[in-house]
ZAPAMI-783915 format. One record per residue (C-alpha): x, y, z; residue number from 0; residue in one letter. Coordinates in pm, 1 decimal, m for minus. Example, Ala and Ser with C-alpha at 12.3 -4.5 7.8 and 13.67 -1.06 7.14 Angstrom:
! ZAPAMI-783915
        x        y        z num residuo
   1230.0   m450.0    780.0   0       A
   1367.0   m106.0    714.0   1       S
***
This chain:
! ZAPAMI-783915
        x        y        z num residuo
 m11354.9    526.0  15967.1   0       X
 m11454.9    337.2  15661.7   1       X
 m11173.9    225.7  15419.5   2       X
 m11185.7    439.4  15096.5   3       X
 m11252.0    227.9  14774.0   4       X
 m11068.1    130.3  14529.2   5       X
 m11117.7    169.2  14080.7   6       X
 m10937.8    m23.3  13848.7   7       X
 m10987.6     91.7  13482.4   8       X
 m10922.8   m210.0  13229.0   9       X
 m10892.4    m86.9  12878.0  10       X
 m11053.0   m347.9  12626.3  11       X
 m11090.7   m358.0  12185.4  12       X
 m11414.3   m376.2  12183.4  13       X
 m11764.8   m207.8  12395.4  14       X
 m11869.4   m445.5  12636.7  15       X
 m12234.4   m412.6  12688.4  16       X
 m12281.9   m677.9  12995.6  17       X
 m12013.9   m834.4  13258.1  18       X
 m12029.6  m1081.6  13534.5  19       X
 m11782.9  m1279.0  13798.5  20       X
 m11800.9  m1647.5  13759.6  21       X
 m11817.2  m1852.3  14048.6  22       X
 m11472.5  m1885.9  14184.1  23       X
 m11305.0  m2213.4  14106.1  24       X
 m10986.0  m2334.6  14327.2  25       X
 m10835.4  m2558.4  14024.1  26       X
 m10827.7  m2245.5  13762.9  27       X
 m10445.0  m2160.7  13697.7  28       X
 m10574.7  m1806.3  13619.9  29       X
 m10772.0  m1732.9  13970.2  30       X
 m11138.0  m1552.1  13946.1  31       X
 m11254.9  m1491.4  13572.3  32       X
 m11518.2  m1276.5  13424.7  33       X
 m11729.6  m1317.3  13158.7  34       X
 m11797.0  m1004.5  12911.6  35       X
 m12034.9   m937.4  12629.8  36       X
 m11789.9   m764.6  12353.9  37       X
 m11980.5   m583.2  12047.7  38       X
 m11731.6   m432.8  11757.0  39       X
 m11939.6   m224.5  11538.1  40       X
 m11614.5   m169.6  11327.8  41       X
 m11584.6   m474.1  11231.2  42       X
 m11736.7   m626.3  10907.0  43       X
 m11996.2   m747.4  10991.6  44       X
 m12032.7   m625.7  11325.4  45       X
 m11851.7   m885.5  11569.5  46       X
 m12034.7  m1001.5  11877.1  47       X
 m11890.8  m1246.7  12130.1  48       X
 m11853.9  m1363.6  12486.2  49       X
 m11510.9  m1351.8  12651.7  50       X
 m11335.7  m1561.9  12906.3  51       X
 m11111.7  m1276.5  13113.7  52       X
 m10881.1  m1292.1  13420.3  53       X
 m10904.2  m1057.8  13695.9  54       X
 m10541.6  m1032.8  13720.3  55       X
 m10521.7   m900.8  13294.1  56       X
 m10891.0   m836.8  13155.8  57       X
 m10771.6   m751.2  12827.0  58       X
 m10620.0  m1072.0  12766.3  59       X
 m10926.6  m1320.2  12697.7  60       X
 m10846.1  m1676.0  12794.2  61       X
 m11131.6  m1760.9  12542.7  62       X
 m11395.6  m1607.1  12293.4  63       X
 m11742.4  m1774.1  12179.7  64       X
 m11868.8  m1586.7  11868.7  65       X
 m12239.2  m1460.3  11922.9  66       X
 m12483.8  m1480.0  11603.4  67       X
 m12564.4  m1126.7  11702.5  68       X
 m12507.8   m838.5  12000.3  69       X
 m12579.2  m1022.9  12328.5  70       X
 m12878.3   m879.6  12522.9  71       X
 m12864.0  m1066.7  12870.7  72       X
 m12626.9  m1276.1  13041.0  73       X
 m12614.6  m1475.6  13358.0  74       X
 m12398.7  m1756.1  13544.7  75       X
 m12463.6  m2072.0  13759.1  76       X
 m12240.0  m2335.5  13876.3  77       X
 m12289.6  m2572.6  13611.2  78       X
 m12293.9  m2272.4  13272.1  79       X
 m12291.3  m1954.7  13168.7  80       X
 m12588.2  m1838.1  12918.8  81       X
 m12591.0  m1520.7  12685.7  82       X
 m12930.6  m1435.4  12510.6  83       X
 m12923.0  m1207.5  12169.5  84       X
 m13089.2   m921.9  11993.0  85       X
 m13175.9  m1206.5  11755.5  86       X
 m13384.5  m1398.5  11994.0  87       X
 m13087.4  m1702.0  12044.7  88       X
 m12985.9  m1867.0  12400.4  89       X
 m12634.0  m1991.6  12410.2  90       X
 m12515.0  m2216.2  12697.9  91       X
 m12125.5  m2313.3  12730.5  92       X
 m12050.1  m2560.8  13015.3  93       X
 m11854.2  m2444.3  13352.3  94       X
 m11551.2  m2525.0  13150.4  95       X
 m11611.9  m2307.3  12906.7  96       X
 m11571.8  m2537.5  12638.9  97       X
 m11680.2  m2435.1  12300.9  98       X
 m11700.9  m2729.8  12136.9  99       X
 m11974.3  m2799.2  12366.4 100       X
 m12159.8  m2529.6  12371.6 101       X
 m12546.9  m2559.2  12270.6 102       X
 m12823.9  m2331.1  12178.3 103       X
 m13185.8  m2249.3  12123.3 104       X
 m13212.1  m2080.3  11789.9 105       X
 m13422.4  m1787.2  11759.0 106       X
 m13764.1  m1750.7  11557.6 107       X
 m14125.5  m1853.5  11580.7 108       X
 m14028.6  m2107.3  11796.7 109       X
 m13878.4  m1930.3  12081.8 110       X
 m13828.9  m1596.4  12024.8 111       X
 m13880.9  m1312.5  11808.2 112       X
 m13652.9  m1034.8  11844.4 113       X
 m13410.4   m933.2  12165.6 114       X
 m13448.8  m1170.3  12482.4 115       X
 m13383.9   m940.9  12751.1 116       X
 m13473.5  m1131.8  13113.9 117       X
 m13257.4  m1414.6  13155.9 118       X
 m13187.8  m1600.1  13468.1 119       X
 m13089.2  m1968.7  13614.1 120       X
 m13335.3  m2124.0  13893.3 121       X
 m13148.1  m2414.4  13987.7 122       X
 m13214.5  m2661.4  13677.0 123       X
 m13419.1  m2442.8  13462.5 124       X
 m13406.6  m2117.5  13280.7 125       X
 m13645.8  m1834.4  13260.8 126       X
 m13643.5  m1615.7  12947.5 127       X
 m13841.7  m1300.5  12818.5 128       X
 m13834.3  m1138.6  12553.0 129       X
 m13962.6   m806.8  12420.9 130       X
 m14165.3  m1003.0  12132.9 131       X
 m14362.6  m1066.1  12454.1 132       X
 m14337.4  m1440.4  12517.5 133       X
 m14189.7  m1581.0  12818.9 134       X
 m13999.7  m1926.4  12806.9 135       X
 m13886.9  m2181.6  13073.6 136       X
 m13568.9  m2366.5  12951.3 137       X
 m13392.9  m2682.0  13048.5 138       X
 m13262.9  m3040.6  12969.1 139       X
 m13444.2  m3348.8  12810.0 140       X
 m13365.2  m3660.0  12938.2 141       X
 m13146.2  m3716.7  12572.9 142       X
 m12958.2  m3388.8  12648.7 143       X
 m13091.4  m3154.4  12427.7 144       X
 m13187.0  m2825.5  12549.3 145       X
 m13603.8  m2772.7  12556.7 146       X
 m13762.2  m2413.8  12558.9 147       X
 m14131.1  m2446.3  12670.9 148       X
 m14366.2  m2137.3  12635.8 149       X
 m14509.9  m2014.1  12932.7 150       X
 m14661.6  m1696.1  12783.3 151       X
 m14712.0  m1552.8  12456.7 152       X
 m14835.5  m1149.2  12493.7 153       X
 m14896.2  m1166.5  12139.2 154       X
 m14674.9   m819.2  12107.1 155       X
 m14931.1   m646.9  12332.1 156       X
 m14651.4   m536.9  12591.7 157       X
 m14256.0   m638.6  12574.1 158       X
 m14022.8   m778.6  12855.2 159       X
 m13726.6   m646.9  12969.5 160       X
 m13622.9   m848.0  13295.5 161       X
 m13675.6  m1177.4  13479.6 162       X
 m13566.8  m1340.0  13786.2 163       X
 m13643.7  m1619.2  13992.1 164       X
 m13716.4  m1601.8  14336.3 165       X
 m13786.4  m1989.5  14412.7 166       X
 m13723.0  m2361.2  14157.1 167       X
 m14128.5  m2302.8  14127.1 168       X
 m14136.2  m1864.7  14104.5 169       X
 m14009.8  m1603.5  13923.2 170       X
 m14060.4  m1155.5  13821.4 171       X
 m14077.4  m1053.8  13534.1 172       X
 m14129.9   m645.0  13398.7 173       X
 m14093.6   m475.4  13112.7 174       X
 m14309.8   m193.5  12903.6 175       X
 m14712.1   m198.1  12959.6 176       X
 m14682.7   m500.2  13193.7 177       X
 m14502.4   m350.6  13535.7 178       X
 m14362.3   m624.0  13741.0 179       X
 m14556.2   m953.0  13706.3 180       X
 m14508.2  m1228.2  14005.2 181       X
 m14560.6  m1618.3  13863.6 182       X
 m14627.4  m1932.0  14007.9 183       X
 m14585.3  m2226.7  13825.6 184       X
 m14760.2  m2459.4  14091.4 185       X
 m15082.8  m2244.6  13967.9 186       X
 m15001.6  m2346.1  13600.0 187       X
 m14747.2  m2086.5  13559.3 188       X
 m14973.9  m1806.2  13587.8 189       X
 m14950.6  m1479.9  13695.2 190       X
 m14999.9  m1432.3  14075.1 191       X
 m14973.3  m1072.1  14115.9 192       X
 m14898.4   m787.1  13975.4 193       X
 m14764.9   m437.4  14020.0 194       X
 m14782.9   m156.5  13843.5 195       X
 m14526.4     13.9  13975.4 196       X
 m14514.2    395.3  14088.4 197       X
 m14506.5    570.8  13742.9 198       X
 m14647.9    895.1  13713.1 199       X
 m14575.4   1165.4  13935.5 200       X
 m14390.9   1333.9  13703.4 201       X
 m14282.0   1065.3  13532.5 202       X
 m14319.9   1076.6  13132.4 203       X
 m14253.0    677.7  13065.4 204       X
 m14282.4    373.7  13267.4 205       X
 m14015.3     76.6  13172.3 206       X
 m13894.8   m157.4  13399.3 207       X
 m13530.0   m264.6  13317.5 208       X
 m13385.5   m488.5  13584.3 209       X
 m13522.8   m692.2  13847.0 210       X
 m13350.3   m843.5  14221.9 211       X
 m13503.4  m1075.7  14465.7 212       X
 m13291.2  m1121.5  14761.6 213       X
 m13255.6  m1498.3  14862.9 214       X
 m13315.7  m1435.1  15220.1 215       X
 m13660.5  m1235.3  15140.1 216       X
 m13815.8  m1424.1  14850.1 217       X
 m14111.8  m1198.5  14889.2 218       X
 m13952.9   m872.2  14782.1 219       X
 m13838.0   m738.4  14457.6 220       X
 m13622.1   m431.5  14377.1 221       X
 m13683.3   m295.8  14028.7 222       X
 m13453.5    m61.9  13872.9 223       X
 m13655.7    135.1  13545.6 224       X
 m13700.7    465.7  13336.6 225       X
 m13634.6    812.3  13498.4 226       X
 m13379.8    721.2  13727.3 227       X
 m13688.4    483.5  13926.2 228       X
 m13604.9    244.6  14170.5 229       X
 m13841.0     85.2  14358.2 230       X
 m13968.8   m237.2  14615.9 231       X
 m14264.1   m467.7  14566.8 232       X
 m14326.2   m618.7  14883.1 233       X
 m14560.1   m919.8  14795.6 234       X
 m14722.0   m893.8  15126.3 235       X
 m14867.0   m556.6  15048.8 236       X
 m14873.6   m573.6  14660.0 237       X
 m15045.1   m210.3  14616.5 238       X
 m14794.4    m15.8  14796.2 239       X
 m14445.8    m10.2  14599.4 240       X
 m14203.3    156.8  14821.6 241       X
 m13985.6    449.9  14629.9 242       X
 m13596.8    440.6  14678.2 243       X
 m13516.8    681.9  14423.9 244       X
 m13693.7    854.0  14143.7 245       X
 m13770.1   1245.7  13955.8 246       X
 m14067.4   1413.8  14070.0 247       X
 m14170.0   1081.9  14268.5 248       X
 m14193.4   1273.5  14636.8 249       X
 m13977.1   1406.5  14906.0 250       X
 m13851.5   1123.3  15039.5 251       X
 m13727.2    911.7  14784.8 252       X
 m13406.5   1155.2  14651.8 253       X
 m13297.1   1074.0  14324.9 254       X
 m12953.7    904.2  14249.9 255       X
 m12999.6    976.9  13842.9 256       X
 m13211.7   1122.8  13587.9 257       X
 m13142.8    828.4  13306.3 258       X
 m13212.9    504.6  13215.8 259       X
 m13158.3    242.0  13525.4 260       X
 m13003.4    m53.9  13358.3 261       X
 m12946.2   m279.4  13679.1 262       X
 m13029.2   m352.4  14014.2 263       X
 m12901.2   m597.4  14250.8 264       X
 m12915.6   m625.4  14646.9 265       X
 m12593.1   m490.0  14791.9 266       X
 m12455.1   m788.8  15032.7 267       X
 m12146.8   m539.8  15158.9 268       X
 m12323.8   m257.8  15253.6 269       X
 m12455.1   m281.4  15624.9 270       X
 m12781.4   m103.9  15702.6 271       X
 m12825.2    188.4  15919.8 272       X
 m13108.1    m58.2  16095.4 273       X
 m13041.3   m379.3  16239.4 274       X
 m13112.6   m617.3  16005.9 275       X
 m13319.3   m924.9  16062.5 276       X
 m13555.3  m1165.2  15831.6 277       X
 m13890.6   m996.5  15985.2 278       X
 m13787.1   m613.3  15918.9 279       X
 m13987.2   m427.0  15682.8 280       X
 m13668.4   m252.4  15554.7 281       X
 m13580.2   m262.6  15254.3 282       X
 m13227.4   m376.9  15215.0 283       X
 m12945.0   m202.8  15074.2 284       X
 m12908.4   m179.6  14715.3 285       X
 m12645.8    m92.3  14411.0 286       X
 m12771.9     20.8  14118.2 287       X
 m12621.5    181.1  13772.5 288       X
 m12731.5    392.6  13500.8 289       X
 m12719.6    547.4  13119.1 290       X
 m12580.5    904.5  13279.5 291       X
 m12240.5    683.4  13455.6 292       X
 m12380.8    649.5  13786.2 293       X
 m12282.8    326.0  14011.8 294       X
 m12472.5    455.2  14351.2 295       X
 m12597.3    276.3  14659.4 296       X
 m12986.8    289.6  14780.1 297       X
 m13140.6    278.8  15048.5 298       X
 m13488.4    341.0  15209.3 299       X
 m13519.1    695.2  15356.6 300       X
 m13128.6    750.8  15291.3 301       X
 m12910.4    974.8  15107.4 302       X
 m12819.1    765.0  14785.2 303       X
 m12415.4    691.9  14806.8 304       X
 m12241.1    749.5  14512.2 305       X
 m11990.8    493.3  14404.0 306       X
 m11893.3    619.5  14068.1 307       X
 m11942.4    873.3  13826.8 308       X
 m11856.5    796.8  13498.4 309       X
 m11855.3   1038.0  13187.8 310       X
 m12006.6    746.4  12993.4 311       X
 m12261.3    486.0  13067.3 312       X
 m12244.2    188.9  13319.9 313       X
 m12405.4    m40.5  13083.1 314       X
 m12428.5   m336.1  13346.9 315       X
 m12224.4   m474.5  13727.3 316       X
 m12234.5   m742.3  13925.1 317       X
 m12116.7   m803.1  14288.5 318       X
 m11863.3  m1118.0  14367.7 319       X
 m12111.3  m1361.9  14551.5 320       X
 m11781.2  m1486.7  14708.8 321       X
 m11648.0  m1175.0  14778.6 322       X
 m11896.6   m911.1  14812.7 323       X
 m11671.4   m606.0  14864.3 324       X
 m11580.3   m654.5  14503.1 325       X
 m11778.1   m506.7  14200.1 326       X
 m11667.3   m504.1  13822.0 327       X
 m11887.0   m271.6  13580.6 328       X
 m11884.5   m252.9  13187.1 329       X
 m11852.6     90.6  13100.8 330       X
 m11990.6    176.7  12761.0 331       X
 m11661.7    352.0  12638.1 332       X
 m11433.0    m12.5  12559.8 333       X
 m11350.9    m85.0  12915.7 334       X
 m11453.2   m269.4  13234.3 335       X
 m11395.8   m123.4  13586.9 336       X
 m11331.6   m270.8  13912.2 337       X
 m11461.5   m171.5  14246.1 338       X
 m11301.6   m261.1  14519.5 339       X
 m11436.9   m163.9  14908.5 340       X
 m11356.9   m262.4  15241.6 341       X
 m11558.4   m517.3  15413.0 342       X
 m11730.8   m194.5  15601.8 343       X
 m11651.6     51.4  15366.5 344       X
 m12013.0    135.9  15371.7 345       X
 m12080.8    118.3  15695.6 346       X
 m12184.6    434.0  15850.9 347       X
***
C-alpha cells in the first residue's frame, strides 16, 4: 500500500510568485531553506523581493534582498541563487546569501528589454531569455564582474518564456512563435533543431511555459505550455512530440488541466509502471502545475495522478534534489505549501 501524502499550508504577507529548495547545507543552524519570490502590490510602490525561509517556520525570513521589480524566474546552484525581473535585471547573491555581495546585470539595451523569463545555471554559466526575444549566456570575467554575452537577438519577432540546459555546451529554449528550440554552442551557438510542438488539434494558442531535461537522458525535453499541454521532444526523432496531456489533443493523452501550465520538472520519486533503464523509449514520470490549482503527476499512456487541487493557482514547485519525496509549491493566494510523500508513495 502506498503511504498517503502529506500538505503543509504556510501562511506568508505577501504573494509569492516562484519558490525553490536550496541545496542542503550541514553547517546551517536553521536546516533546509527555501528561497521565495514575494510581490506586495499593497505596498507603495509595489515591494518585490527574494526571501531566505526555513523549512521548520516559512513565514519567518532569515533574510530579504529587495528586487528592482516583480521577479520573473528564479533558479539555484551550489555556488548562488539568481532571480531575473519583469524589468529585464539578473541578480546573483552568493551561497551565503550575503547581500552585501550580491551583483547584477542591469536591464536595457544591453541585456534585456522587458521580463526575462528562462533562467537556468549550466555549471559556470547562465542561460537567459527573455520575451524581448534575445537570448544571453552569462558568467564571470577573469576581474569578477559578471558578463552577459548575446547569443540571439529575435528582434521582437517571437518572445521566450523558458530555458534550460541540458549539457556545459547545450541548452532548450520555447516560448510564443518559436516552439522549443535545441542549441549548440560548439556550432556557434546556433540552433540545432527545432520543434514545433503539437499545437492545434483543438488547441486555440500555442505557448510554451516551462521546460525539463532529465540529466540521465540529455536528449529529451518535457515542455509544459498553453491549454493544459504537456509534451516530449525526443531529439532522436525531432518530428514526433509525444503528448502526455492536453484538450482536444487525442485519446490517449487525458488531460490533467484546462489552464495555463506554468512548470514542469521530471518527477525523481515517482517509479514507473515500466522498468526503467537509460535505453527505454519511455518517457519518464513527470510533475507538473497549473493556473486552475492543479499539482498532478504525468505519465505516458497513464491516468494523470492528482497531487493537489488548489482553489487558487500553483504559480511554481520544485522537488528536493536531496530528498525527492519532498515538494514545496507557491500558491498564488500569500502562501507556500509543502508536499510531503513516501519514498513509494507513487508507486503503483
Amino acid at each position: 500500500m502506498a503511504d498517503c501524502p502529506s500538505f503543509r499550508r504556510h501562511p506568508l504577507a505577501s504573494s509569492i510568485d516562484l519558490v525553490r529548495w536550496l541545496p542542503s547545507s550541514s553547517t546551517s543552524p536553521s536546516g533546509r531553506l527555501l528561497a521565495a519570490a514575494a510581490h506586495d502590490p499593497t505596498s507603495a510602490p509595489a515591494a518585490s523581493s527574494i526571501h531566505l525561509l526555513p523549512l521548520s517556520d516559512p513565514g519567518s525570513p532569515l533574510a530579504s534582498l529587495p528586487l528592482p521589480s516583480r521577479a520573473t524566474a528564479l533558479r539555484c546552484s551550489t555556488a548562488a541563487l539568481a532571480a531575473a525581473t519583469s524589468s529585464g535585471s539578473l541578480h546573483f547573491l552568493p551561497s551565503s546569501f550575503d547581500s552585501d555581495a550580491a551583483v547584477s546585470v542591469p536591464g536595457g539595451a544591453g541585456f534585456h528589454v522587458g521580463p526575462v523569463r528562462g533562467l537556468d545555471c549550466g555549471g559556470e554559466e547562465w542561460v537567459t531569455a527573455g520575451e524581448d526575444g534575445r537570448v544571453h549566456v552569462v558568467g564571470g570575467a577573469a576581474d569578477g564582474r559578471v558578463v552577459a554575452r548575446r547569443v540571439w537577438d529575435g528582434k521582437g519577432m517571437s518572445g521566450y518564456e523558458a530555458a534550460r540546459w541540458a549539457s556545459p555546451v547545450e541548452f532548450a529554449t520555447g516560448g510564443a512563435g518559436c516552439g522549443v528550440q535545441w542549441w549548440d554552442r560548439r556550432k556557434g551557438d546556433a540552433v540545432v533543431a527545432q520543434c514545433n510542438g503539437i499545437w492545434g488539434h483543438g488547441i486555440v494558442t500555442g505557448m510554451v511555459h516551462s521546460i525539463d531535461i532529465h540529466p540521465s537522458r540529455k536528449h529529451i525535453c518535457v515542455v509544459g505550455g498553453s491549454s493544459g499541454t504537456i509534451f516530449a521532444w525526443d531529439l532522436r526523432w525531432p518530428q514526433q512530440p509525444i503528448p502526455l496531456s492536453g484538450v482536444g489533443l487525442n485519446r490517449t493523452a487525458e488531460p490533467v488541466c484546462e489552464s495555463e501550465v506554468w512548470e514542469v520538472l521530471f518527477d525523481t520519486c515517482t517509479q514507473s509502471s515500466d522498468i526503467i533503464s537509460s535505453a527505454s523509449a519511455r518517457i519518464l514520470p513527470v510533475m507538473m502545475c497549473s493556473e486552475d490549482g492543479i499539482l498532478a503527476v504525468v505519465e505516458q499512456d497513464e491516468r494523470p495522478l492528482e497531487l493537489l487541487a488548489e482553489a487558487c493557482a500553483i504559480n511554481s514547485f520544485d522537488i528536493d534534489p536531496q530528498n525527492p519525496s519532498d515538494v514545496v509549491c507557491a500558491l498564488e493566494w500569500e502562501s507556500i505549501g509543502v508536499l510531503t510523500r513516501g519514498r513509494d508513495a507513487m508507486a503503483e
